[in-house]
Structure formats: structure tokens, C-alpha cells
Predicted model as a PDB file, atoms N, CA, C, CB and O in Angstrom, pLDDT in the B-factor column:
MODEL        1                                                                  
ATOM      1  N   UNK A   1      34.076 -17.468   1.779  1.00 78.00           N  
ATOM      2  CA  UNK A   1      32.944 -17.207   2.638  1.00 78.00           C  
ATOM      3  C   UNK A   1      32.872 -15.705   2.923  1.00 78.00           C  
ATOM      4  CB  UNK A   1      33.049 -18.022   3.952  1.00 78.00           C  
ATOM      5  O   UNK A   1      33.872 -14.991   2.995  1.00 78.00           O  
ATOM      6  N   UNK A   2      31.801 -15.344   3.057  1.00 92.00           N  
ATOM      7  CA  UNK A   2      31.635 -13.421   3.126  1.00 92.00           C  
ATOM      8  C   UNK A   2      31.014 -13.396   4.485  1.00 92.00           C  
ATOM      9  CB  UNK A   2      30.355 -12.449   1.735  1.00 92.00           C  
ATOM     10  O   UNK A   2      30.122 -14.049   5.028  1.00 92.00           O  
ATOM     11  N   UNK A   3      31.943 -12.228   4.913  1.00 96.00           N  
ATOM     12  CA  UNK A   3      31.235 -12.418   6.416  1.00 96.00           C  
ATOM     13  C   UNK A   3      31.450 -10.830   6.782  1.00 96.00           C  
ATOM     14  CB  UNK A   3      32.148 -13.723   7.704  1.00 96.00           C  
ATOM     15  O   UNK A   3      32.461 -10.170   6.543  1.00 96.00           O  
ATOM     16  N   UNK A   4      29.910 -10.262   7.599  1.00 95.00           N  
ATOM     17  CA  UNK A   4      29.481  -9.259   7.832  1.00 95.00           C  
ATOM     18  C   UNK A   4      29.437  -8.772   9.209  1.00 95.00           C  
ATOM     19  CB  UNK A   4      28.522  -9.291   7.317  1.00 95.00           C  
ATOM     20  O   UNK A   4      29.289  -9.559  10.145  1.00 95.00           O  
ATOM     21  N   UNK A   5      29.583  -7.277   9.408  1.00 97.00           N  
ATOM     22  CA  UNK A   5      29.552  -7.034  11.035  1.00 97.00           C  
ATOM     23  C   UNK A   5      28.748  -5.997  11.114  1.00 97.00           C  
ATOM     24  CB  UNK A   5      30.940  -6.695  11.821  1.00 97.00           C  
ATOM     25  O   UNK A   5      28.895  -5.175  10.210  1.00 97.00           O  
ATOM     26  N   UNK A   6      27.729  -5.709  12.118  1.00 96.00           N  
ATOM     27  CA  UNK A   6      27.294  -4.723  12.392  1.00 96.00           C  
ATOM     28  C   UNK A   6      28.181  -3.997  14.066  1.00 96.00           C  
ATOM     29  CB  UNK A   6      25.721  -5.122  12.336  1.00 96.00           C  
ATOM     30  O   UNK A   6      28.403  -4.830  14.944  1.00 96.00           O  
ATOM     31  N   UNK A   7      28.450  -3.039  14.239  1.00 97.00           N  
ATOM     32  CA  UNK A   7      28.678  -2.374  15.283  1.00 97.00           C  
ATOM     33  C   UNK A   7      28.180  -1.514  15.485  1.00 97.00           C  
ATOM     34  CB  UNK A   7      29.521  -2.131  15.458  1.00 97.00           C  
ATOM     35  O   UNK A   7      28.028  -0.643  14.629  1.00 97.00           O  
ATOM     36  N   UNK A   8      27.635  -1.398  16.950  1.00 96.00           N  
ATOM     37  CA  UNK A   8      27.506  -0.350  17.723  1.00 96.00           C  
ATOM     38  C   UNK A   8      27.380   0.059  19.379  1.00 96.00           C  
ATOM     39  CB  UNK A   8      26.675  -0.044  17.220  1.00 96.00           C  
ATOM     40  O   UNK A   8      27.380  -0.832  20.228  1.00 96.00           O  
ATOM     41  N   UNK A   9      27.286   1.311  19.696  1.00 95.00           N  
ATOM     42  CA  UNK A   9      26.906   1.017  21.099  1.00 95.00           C  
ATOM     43  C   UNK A   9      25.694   1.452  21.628  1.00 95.00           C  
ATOM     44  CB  UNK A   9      27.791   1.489  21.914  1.00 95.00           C  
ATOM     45  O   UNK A   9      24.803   2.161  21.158  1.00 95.00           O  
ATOM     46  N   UNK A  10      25.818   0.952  22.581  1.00 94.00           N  
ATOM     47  CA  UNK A  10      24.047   0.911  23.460  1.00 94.00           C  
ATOM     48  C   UNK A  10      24.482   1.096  24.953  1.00 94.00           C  
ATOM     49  CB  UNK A  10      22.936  -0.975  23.332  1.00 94.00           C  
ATOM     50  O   UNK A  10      25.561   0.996  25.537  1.00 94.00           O  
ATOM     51  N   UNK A  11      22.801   1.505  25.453  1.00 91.00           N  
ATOM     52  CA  UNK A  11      23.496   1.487  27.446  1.00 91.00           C  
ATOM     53  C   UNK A  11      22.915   0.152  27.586  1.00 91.00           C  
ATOM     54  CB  UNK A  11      22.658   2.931  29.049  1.00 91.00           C  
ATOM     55  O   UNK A  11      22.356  -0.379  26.627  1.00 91.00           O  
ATOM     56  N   UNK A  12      23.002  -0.354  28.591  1.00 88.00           N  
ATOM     57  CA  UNK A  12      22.483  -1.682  29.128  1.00 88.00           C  
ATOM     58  C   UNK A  12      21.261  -1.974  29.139  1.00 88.00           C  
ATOM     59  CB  UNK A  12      22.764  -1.898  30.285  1.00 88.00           C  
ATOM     60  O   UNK A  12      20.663  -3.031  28.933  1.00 88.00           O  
ATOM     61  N   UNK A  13      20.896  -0.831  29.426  1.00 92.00           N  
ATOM     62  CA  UNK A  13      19.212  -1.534  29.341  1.00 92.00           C  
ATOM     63  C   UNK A  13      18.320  -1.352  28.064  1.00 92.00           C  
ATOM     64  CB  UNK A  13      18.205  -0.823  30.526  1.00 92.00           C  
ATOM     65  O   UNK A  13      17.109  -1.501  27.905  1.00 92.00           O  
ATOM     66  N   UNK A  14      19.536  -0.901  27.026  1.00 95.00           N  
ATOM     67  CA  UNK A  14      18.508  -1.013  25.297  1.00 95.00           C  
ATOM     68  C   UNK A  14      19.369  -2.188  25.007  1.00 95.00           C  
ATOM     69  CB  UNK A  14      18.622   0.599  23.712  1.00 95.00           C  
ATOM     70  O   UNK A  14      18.793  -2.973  24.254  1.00 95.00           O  
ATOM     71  N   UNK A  15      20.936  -2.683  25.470  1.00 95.00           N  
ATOM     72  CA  UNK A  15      21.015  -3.762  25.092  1.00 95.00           C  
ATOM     73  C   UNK A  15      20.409  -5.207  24.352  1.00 95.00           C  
ATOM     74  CB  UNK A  15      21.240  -3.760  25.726  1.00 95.00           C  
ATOM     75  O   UNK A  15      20.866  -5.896  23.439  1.00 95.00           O  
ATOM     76  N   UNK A  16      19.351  -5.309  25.061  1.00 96.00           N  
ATOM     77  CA  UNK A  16      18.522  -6.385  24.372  1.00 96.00           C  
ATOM     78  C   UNK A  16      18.021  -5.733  23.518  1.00 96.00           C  
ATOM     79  CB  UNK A  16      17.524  -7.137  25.072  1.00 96.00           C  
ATOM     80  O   UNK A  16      18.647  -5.688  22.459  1.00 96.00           O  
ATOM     81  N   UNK A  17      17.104  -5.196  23.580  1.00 97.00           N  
ATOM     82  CA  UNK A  17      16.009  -4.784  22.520  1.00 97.00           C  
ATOM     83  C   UNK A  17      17.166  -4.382  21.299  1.00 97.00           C  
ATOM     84  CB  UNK A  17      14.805  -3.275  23.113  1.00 97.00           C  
ATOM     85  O   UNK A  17      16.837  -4.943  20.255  1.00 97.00           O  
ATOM     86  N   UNK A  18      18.204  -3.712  21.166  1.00 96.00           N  
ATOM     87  CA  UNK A  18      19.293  -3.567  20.188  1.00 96.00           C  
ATOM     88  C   UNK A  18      19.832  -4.763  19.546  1.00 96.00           C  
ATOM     89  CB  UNK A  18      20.356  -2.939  20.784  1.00 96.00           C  
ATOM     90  O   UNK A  18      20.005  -4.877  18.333  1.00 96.00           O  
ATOM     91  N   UNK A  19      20.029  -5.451  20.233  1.00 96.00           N  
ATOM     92  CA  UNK A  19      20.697  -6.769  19.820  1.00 96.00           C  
ATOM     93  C   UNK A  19      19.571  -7.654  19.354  1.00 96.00           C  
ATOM     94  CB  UNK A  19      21.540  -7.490  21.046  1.00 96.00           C  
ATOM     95  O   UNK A  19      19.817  -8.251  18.306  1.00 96.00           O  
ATOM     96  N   UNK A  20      18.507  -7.852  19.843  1.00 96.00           N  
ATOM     97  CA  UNK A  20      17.110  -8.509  18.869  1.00 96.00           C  
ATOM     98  C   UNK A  20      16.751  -7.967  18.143  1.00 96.00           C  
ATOM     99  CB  UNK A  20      15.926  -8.788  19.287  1.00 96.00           C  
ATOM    100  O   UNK A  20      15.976  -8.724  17.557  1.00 96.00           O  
ATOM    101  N   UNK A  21      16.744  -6.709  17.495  1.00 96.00           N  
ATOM    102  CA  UNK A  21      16.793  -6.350  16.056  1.00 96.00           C  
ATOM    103  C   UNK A  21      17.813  -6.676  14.984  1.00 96.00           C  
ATOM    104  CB  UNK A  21      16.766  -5.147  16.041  1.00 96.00           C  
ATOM    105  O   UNK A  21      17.634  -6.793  13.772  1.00 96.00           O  
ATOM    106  N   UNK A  22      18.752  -6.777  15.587  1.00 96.00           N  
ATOM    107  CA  UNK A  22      20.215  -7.076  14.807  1.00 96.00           C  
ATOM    108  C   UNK A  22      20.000  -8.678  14.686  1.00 96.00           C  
ATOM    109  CB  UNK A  22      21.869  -6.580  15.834  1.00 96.00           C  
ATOM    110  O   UNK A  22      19.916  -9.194  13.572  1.00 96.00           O  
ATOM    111  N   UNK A  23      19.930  -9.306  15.657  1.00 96.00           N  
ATOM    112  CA  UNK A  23      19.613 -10.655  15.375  1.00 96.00           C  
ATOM    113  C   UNK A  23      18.458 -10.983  14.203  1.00 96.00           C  
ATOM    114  CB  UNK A  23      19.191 -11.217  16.696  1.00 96.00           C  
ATOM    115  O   UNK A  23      18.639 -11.585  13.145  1.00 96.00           O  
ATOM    116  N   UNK A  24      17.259 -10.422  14.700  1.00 97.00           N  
ATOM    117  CA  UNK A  24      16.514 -10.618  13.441  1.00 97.00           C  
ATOM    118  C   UNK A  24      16.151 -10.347  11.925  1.00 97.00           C  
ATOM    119  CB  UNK A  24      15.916 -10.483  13.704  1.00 97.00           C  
ATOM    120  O   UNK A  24      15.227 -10.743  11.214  1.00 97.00           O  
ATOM    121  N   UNK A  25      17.757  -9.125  11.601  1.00 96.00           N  
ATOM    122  CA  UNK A  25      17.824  -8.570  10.821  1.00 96.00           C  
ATOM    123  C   UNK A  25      19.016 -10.021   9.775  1.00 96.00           C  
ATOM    124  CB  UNK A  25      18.216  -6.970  11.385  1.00 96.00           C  
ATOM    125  O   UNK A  25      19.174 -10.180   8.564  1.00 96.00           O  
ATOM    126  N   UNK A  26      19.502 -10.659  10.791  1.00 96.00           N  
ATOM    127  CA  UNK A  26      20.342 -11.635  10.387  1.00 96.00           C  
ATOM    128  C   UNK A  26      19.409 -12.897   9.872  1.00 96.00           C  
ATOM    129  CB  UNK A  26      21.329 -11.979  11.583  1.00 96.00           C  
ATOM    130  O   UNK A  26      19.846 -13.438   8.857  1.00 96.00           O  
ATOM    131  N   UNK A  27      18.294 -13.402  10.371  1.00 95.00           N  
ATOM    132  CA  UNK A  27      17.328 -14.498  10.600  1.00 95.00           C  
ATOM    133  C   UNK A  27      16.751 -14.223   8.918  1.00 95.00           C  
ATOM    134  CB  UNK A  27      16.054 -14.246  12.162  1.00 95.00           C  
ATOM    135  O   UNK A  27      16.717 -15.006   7.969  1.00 95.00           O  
ATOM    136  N   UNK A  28      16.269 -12.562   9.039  1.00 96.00           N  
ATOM    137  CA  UNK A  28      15.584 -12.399   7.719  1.00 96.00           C  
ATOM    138  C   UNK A  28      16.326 -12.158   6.103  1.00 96.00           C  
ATOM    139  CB  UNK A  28      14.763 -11.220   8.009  1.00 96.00           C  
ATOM    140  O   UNK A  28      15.842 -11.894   5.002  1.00 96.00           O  
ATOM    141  N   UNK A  29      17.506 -12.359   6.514  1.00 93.00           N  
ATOM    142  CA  UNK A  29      18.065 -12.520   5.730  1.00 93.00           C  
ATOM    143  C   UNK A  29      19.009 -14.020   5.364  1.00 93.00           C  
ATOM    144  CB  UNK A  29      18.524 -11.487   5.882  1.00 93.00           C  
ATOM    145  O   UNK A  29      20.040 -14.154   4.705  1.00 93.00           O  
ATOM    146  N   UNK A  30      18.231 -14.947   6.039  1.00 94.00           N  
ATOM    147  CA  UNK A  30      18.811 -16.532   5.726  1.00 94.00           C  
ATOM    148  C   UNK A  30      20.499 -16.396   5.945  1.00 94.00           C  
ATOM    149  CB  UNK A  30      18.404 -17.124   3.823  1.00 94.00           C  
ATOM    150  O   UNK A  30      21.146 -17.104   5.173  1.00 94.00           O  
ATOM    151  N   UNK A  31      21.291 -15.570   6.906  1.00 95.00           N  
ATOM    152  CA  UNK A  31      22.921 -15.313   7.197  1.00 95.00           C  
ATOM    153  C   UNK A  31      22.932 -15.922   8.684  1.00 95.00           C  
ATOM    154  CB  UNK A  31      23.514 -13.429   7.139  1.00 95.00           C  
ATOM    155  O   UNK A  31      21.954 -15.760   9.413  1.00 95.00           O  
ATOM    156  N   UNK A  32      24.057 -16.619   9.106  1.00 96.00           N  
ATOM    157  CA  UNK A  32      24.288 -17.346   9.694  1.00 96.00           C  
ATOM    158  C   UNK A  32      24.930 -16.915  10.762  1.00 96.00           C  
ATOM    159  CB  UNK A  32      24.674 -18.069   9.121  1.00 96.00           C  
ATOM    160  O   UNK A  32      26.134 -16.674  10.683  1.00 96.00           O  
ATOM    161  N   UNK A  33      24.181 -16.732  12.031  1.00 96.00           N  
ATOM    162  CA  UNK A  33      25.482 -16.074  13.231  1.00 96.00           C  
ATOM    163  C   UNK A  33      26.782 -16.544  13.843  1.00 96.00           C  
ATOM    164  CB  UNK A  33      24.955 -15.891  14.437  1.00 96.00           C  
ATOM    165  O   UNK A  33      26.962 -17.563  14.510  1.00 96.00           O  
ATOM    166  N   UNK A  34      27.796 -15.464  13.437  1.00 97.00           N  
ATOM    167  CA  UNK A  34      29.273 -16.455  13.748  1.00 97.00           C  
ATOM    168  C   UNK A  34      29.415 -15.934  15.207  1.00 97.00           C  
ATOM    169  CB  UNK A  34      30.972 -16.068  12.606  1.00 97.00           C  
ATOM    170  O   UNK A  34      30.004 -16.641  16.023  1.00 97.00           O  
ATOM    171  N   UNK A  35      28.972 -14.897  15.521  1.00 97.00           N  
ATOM    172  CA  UNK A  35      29.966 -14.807  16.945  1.00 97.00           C  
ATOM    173  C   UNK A  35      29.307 -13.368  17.520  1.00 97.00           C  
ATOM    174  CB  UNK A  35      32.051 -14.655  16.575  1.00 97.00           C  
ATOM    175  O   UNK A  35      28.797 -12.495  16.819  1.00 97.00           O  
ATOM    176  N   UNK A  36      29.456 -13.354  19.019  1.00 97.00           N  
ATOM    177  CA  UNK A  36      28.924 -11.380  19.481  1.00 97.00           C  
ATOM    178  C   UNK A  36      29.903 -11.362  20.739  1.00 97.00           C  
ATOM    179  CB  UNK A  36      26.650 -10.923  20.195  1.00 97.00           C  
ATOM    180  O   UNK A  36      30.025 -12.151  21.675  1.00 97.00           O  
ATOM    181  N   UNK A  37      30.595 -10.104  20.401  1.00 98.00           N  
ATOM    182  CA  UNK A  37      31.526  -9.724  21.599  1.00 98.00           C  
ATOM    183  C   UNK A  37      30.453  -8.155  22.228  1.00 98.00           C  
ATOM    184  CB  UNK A  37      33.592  -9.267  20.852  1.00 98.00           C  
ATOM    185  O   UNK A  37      30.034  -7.102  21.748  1.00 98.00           O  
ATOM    186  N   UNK A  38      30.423  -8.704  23.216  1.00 97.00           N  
ATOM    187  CA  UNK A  38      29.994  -7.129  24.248  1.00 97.00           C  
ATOM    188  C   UNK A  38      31.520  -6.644  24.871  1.00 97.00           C  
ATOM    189  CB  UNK A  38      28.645  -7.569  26.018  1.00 97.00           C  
ATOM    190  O   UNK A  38      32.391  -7.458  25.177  1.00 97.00           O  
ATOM    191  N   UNK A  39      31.637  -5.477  24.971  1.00 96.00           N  
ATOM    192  CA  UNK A  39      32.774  -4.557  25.476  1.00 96.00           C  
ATOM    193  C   UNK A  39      32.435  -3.754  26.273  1.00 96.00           C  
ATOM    194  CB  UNK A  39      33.412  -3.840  24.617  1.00 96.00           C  
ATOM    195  O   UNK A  39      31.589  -2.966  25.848  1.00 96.00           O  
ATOM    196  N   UNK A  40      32.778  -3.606  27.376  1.00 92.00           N  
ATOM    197  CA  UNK A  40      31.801  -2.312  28.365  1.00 92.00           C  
ATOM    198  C   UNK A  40      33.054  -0.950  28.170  1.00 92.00           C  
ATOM    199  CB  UNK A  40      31.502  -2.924  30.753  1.00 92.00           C  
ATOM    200  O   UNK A  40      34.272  -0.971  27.993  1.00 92.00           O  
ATOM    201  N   UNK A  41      32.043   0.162  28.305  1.00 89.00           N  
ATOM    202  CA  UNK A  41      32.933   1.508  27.554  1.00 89.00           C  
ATOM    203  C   UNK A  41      33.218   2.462  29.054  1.00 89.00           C  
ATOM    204  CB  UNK A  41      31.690   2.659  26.045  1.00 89.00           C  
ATOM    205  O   UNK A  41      32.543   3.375  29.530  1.00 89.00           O  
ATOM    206  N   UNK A  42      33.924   2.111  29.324  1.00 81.00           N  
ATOM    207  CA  UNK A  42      34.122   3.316  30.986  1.00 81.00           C  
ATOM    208  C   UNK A  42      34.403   4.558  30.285  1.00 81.00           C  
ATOM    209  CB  UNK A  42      35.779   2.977  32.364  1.00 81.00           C  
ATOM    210  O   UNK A  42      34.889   4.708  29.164  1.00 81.00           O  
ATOM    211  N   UNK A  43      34.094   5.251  30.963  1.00 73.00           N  
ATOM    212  CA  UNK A  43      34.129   6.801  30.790  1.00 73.00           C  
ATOM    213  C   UNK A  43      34.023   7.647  32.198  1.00 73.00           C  
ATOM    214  CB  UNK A  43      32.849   7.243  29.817  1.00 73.00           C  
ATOM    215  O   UNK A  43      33.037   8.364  32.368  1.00 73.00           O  
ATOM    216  N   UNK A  44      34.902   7.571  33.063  1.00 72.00           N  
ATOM    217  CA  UNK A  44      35.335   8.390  34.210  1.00 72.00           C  
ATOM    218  C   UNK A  44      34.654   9.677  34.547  1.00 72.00           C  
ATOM    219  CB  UNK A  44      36.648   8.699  34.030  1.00 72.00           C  
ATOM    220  O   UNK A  44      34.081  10.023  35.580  1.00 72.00           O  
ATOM    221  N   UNK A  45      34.881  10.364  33.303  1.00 70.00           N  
ATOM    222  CA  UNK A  45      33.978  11.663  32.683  1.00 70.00           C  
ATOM    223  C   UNK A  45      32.563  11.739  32.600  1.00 70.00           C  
ATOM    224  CB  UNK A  45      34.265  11.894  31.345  1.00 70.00           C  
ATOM    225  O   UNK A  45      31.989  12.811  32.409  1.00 70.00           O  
ATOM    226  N   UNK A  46      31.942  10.602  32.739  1.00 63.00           N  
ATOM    227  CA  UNK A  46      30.067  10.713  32.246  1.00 63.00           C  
ATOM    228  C   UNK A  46      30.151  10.669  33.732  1.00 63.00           C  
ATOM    229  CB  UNK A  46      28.873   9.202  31.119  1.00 63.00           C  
ATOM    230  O   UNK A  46      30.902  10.068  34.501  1.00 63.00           O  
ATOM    231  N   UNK A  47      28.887  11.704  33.948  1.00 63.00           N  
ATOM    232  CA  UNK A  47      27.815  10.846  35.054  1.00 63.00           C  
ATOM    233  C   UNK A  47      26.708   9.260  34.246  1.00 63.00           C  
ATOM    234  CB  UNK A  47      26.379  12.434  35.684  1.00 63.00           C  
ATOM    235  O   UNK A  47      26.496   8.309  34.999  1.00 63.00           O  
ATOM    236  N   UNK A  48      26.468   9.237  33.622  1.00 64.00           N  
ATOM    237  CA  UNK A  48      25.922   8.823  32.559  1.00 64.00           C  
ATOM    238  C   UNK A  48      26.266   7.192  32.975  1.00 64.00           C  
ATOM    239  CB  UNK A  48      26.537   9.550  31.128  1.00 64.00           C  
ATOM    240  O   UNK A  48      27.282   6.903  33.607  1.00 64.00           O  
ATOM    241  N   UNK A  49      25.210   6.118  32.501  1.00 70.00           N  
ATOM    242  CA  UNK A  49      25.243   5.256  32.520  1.00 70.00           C  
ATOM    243  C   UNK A  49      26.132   4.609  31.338  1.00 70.00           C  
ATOM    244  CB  UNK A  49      24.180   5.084  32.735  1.00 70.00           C  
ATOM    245  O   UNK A  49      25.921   5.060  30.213  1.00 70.00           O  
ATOM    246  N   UNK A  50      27.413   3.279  31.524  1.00 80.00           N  
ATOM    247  CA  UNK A  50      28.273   3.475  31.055  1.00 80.00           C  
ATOM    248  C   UNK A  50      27.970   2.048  29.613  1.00 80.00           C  
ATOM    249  CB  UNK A  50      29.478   3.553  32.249  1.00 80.00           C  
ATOM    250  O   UNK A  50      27.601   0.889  29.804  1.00 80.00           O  
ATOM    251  N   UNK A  51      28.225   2.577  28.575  1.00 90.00           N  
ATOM    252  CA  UNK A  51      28.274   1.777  27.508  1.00 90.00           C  
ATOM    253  C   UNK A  51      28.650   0.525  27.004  1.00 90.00           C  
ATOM    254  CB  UNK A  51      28.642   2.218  27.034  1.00 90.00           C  
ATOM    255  O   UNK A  51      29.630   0.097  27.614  1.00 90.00           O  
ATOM    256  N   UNK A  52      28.278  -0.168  26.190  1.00 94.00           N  
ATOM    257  CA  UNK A  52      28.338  -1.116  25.664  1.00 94.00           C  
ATOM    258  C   UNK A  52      28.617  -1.211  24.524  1.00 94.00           C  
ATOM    259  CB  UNK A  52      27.620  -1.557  25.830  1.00 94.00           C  
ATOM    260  O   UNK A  52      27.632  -1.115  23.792  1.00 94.00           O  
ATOM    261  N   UNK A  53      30.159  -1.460  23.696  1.00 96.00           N  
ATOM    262  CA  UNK A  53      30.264  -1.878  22.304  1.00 96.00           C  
ATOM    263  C   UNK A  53      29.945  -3.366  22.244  1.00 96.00           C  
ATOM    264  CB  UNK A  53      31.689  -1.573  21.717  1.00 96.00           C  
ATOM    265  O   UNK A  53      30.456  -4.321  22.830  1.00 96.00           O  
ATOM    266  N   UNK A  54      28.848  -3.277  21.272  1.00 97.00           N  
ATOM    267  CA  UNK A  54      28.377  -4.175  20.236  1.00 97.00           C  
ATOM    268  C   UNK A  54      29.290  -4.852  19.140  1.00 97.00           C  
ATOM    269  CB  UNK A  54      27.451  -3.467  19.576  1.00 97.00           C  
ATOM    270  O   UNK A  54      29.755  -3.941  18.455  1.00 97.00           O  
ATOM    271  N   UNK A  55      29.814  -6.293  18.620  1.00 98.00           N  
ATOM    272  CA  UNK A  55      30.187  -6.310  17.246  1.00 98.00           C  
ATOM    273  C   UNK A  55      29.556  -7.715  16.793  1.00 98.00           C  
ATOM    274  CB  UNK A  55      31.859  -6.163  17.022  1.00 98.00           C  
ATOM    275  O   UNK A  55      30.160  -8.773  16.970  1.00 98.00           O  
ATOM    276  N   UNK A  56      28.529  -7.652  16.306  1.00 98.00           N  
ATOM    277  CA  UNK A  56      27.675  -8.739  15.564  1.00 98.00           C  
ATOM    278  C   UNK A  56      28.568  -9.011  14.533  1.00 98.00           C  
ATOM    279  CB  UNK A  56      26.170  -8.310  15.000  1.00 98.00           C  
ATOM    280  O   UNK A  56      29.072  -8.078  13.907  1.00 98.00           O  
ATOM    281  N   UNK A  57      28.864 -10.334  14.239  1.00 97.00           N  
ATOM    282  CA  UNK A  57      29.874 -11.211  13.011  1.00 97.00           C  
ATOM    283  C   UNK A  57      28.503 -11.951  12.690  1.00 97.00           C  
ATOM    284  CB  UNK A  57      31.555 -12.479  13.622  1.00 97.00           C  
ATOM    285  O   UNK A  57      27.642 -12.163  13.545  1.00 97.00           O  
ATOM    286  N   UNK A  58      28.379 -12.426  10.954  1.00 97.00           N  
ATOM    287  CA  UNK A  58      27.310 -12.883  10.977  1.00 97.00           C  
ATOM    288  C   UNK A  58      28.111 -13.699   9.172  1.00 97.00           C  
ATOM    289  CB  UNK A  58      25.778 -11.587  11.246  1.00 97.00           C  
ATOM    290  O   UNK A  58      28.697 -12.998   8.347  1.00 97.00           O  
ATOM    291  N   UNK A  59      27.919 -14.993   9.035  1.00 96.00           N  
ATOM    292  CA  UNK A  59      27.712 -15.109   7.351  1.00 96.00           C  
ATOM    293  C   UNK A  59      26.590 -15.551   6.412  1.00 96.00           C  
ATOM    294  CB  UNK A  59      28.573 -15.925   6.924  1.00 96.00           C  
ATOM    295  O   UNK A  59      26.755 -15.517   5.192  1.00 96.00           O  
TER     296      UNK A  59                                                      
ENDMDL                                                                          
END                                                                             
């Protein structure tokens, strides 16, 4: 079985709109979603609103 990942990160509020492209990039290609981990990214250092790793598994 072949199985694919996209990663990346996003702030929270492109979250969706990021992740429904990725989803539909999976749909249009007839691949099957295995799994999505969100990770939140602290950074002490930003004023900055704090991140989100992405890892789309898909076969």
C-alpha cells in the first residue's frame, strides 16, 4: 500500500481554509484519508500568533 503526507504549518485562523485544500486535493485524486495530526508550535519568542503543524497521511 503507498501512502502519502503532505506537511505544513499554518496560524489558526488559515487552518481551515489550508486543510480544505489539502483535503480536496486528496478527493481529486480518488486517495483515501488515513489520518491528520494538528501540533500547536509555541514560540516564547514571537509576539505573533502561535502555529500549527499540519501532517495529512492519505492512500
Amino acid at each position: 500500500m503507498h501512502y502519502e503526507s503532505k506537511v505544513f504549518t499554518t496560524y489558526a485562523q488559515e487552518l481551515e481554509h489550508r486543510l480544505n485544500k489539502v483535503l480536496a486535493d486528496i478527493s481529486d485524486n480518488n486517495h483515501e484519508l488515513v489520518d491528520v495530526k494538528l501540533t500547536p508550535i509555541k514560540n516564547d519568542d514571537s509576539i505573533d500568533t502561535d502555529m500549527i503543524l499540519v501532517v495529512v497521511i492519505s492512500r
